[in-house]
PLY file of the C-alpha trace (Angstrom):
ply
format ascii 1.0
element vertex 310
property float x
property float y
property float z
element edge 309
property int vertex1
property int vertex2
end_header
73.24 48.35 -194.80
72.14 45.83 -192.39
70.94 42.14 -192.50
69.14 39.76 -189.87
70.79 36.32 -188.76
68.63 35.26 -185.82
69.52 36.28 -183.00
71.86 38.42 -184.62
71.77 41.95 -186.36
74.87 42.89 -188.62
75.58 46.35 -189.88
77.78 46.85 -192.85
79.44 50.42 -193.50
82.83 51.00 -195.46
85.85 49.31 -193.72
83.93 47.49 -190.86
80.95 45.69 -189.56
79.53 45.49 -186.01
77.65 43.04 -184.73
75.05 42.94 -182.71
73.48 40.35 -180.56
69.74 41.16 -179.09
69.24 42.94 -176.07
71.99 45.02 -177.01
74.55 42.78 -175.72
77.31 43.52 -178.27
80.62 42.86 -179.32
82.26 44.33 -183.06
84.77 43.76 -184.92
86.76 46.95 -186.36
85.10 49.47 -184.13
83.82 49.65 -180.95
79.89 51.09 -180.04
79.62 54.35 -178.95
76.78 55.06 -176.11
74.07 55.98 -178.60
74.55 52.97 -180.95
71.77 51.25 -179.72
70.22 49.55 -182.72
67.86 47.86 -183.32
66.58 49.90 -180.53
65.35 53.28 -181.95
65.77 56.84 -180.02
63.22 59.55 -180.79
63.51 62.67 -179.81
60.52 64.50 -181.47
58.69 66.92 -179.36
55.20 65.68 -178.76
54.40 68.02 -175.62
50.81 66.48 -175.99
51.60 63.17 -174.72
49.96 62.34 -171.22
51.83 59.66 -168.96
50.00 56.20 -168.84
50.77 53.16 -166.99
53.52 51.63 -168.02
55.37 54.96 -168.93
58.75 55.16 -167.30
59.41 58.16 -165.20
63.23 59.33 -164.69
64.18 61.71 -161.53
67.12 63.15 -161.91
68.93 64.83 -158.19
71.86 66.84 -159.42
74.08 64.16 -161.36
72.42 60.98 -159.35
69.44 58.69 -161.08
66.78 57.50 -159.50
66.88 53.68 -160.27
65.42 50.31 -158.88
67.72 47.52 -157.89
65.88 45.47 -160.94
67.68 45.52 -164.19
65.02 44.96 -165.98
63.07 47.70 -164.94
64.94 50.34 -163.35
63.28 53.28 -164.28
59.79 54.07 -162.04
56.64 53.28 -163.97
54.15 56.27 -163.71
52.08 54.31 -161.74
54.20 54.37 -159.17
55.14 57.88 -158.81
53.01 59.73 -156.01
51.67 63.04 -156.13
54.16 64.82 -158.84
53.12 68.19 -159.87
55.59 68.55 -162.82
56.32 65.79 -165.29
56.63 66.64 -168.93
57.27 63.71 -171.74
61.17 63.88 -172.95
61.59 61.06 -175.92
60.65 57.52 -176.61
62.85 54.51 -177.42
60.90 52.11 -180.03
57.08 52.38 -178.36
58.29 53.29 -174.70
57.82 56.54 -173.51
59.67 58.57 -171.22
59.03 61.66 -168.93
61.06 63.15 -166.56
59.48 65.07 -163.10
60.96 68.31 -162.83
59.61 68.57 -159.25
62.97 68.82 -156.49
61.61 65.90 -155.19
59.47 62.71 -155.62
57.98 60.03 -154.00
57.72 56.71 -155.82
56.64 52.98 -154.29
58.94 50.38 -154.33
62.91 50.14 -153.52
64.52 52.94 -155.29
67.61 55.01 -154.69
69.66 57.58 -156.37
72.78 56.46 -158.50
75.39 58.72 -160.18
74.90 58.53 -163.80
78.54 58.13 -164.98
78.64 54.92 -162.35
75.58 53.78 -163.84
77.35 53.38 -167.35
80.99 52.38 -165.82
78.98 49.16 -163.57
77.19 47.57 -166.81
74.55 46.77 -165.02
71.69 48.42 -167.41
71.06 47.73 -171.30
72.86 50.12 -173.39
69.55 51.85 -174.42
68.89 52.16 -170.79
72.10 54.05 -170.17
71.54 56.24 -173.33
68.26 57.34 -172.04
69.86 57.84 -168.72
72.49 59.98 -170.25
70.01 61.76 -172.49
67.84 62.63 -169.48
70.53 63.81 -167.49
71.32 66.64 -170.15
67.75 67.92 -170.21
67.20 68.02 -166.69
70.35 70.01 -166.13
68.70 72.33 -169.06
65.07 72.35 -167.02
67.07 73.07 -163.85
68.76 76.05 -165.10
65.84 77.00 -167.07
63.42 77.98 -164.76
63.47 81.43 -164.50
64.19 83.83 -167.69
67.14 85.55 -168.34
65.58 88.62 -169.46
63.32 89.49 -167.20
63.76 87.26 -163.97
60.42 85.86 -163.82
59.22 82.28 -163.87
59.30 80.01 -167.61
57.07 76.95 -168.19
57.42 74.40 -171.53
56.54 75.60 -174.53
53.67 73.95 -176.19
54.81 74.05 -179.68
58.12 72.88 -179.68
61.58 71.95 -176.78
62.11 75.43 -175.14
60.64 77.18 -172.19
59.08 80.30 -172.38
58.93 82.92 -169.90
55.41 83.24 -168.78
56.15 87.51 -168.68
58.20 88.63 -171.54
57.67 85.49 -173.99
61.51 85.20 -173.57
62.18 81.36 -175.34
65.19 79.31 -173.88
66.37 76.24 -176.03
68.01 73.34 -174.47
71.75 74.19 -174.47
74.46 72.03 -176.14
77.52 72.59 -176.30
79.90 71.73 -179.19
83.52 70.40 -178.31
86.11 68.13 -179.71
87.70 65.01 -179.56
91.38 64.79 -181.35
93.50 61.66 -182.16
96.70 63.28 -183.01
98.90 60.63 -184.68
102.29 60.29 -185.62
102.93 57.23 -188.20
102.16 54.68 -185.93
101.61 56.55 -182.69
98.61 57.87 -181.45
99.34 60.87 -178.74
97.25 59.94 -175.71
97.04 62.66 -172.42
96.12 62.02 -168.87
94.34 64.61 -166.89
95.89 66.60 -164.34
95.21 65.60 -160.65
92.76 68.67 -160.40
90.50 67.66 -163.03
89.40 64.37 -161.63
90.58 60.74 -162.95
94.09 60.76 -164.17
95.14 56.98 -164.29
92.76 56.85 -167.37
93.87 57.75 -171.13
92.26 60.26 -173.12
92.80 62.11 -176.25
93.14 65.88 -176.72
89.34 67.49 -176.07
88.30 71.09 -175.50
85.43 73.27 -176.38
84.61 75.22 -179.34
84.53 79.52 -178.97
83.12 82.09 -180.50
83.52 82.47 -184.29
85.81 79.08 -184.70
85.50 76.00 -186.82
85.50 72.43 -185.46
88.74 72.33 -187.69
90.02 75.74 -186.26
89.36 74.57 -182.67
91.30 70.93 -183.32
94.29 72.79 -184.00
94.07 75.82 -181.10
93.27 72.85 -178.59
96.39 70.46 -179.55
98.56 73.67 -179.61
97.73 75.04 -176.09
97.56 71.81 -174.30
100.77 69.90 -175.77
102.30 72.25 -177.80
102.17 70.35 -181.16
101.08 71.95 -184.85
99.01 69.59 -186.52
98.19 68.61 -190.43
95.29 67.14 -192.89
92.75 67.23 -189.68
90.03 65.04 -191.01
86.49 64.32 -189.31
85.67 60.87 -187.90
82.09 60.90 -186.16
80.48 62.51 -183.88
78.32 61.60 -180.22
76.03 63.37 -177.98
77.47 63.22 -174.28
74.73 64.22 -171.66
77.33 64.42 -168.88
78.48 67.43 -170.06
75.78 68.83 -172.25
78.20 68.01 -175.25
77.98 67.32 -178.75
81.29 66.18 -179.51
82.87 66.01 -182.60
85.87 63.78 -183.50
88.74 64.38 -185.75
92.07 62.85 -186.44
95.34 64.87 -187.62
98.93 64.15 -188.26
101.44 65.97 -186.36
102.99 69.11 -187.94
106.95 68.96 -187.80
108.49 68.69 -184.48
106.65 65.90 -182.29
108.02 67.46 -179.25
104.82 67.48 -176.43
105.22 70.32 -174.15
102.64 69.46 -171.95
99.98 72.66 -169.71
99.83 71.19 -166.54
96.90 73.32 -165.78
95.22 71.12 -167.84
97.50 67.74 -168.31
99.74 65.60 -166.03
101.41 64.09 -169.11
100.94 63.49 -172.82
102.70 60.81 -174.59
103.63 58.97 -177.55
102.13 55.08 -177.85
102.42 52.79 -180.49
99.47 51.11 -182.30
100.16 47.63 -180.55
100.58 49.01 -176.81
96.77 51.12 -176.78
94.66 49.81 -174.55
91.87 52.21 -174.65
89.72 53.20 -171.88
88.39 50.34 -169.53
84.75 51.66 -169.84
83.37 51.50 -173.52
80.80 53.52 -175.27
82.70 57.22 -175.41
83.91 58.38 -178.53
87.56 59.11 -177.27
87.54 55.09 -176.69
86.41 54.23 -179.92
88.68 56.47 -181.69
91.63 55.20 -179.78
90.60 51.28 -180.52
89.38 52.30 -184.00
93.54 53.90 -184.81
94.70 50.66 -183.00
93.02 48.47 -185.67
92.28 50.99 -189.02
94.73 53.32 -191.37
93.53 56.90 -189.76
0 1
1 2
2 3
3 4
4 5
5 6
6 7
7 8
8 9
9 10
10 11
11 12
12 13
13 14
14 15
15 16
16 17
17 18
18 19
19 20
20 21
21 22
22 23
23 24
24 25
25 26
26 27
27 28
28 29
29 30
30 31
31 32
32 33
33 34
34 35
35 36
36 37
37 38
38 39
39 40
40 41
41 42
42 43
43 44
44 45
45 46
46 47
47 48
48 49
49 50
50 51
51 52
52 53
53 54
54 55
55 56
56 57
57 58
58 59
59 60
60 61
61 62
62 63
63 64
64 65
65 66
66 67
67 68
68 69
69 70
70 71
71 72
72 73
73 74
74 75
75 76
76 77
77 78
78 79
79 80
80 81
81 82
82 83
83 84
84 85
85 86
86 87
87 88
88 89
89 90
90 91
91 92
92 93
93 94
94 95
95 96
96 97
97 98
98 99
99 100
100 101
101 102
102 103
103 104
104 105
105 106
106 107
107 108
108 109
109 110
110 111
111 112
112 113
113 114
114 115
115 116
116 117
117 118
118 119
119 120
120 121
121 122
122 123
123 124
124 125
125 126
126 127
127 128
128 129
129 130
130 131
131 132
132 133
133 134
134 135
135 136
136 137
137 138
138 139
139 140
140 141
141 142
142 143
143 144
144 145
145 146
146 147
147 148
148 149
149 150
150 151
151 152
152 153
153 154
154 155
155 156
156 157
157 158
158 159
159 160
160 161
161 162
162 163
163 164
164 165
165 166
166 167
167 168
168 169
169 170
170 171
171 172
172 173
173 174
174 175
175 176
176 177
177 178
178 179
179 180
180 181
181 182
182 183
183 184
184 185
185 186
186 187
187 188
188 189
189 190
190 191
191 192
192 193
193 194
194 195
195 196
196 197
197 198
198 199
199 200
200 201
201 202
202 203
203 204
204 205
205 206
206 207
207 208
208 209
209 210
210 211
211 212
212 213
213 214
214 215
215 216
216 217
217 218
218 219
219 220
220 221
221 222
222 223
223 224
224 225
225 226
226 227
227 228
228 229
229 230
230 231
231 232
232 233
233 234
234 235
235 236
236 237
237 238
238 239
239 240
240 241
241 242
242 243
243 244
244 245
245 246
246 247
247 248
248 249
249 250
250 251
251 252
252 253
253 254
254 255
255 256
256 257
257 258
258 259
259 260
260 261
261 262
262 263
263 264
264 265
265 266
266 267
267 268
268 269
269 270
270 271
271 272
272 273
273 274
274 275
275 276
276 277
277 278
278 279
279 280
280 281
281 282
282 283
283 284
284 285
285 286
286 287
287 288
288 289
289 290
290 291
291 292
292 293
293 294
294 295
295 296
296 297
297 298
298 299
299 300
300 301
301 302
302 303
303 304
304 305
305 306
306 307
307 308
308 309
């Protein structure tokens, strides 16, 4: 449920309420907003492959894992007037009335002062709205699907968008490739009032930042079946009454992530793979901290144990 108070939008849902100032400038109480909360904003991501670009339209370019923004916050993205001379652009989703298309073309020349950004930057800096950096991370998963979509499978020979619906179709053998996502987890083990939080091992990237336990589904296995597998092989611990929390699309890895809490099973000893982990550690409800960049899921769920009975 959800009422209006001027400036102000407020969202009631069992056990909390977040609030919500306009121009998605927000701040909650009981949970935190994940990247794709961006009411009263709304995403939609119907496929309308008949939509033409007008002015107005905003444009994203996407160069590996970099952006192509403005240095104007309020409007980053290229308009389509401004793009010059693109031979591929295909419409992607809308937010509210605004439409958005992406140029699949390697390149692209646009007027004005733009310049590429990495996209994960982009939402650590805080410079954009949330919606912005939602599109940005939306875009980001569909270009890596374009990019790796552009020649079948099957056959070897070139693929062009579908016109009825979000695939590409191989222009020889009819082959159809849908946009891939890949389903993973997100665990907050607990134990009474601890919450186990890991830290990455130095050959996976950023390690001075907390996490929770996270790995991808396989073949023939449950989110539930998966929770357990993952806590086992990367700290050793059998867990107990795993129960869903929510779940988030996360375009910098293709992801749909789904997030669970469990208790620990027994004996709370962490054995830790360093292949994947440079430690794993008990904390207590009043020493989390969370992760100094919101909108993930692992944050939220880390703040949300902090706060909440799990």
């Amino acid at each position: 449920m959800s009422e209006k108070n001027g400036s102000l939008f407020v969202l009631h849902s069992p056990g909390y309420s977040v609030i919500m100032r306009r121009r998605d400038k927000i701040t909650c109480t009981g949970v935190t907003v994940m990247i794709q909360d961006i009411f009263p904003r709304k995403f939609h991501n119907e496929y309308h492959p008949e939509i033409t670009p007008k002015a107005g339209d905003q444009v994203i370019h996407i160069r590996k894992q970099e952006i192509l923004l403005s240095d104007d916050p309020k409007c980053p993205f290229p308009l389509y007037e401004m793009v010059q001379g693109a031979e591929q652009i295909v419409y992607i989703f809308s937010i509210d009335e605004m439409h958005y298309f992406m140029v699949l073309d390697d390149e692209v020349k646009v007027e004005g002062n733009f310049s590429y950004h990495n996209v994960r930057q982009v939402r650590n800096d805080g410079v954009l709205e949330g919606y912005q950096v939602f599109a940005a991370f939306t875009a980001l998963h569909l270009a890596d699907w374009y990019r790796a979509s552009r020649y079948c499978g099957v056959c070897g020979q070139k693929t062009a968008p579908d016109e009825k619906e979000r695939a590409m179709k191989c222009t020889c053998c009819g082959h159809i490739i849908y946009p891939r996502i890949n389903p993973a987890v997100i665990v907050g083990v607990t134990n009474g009032d601890k919450l186990l939080l890991t830290y990455y091992a130095r050959n996976r990237g950023v390690q001075k930042i907390p996490a929770l336990i996270a790995g991808f589904t396989e073949i023939g296995e449950t989110f539930e079946e998966c929770v357990a597998r993952e806590v086992m092989e990367e700290v050793g611990l059998k867990v107990k009454n795993i129960r869903y929390y929510k779940s988030q699309p996360w375009g910098l890895a293709d992801d749909i992530l789904a997030g669970y809490y469990c208790d620990v099973d027994g004996d709370d000893t962490i054995h830790v793979d360093e292949d994947e982990l440079r430690m794993a550690e008990w904390v207590k409800k009043e020493d989390i901290q969370g992760q100094p960049y919101s909108g993930s899921m692992t944050h939220e769920m880390m703040v949300y144990f902090k706060d909440h009975e799990v």
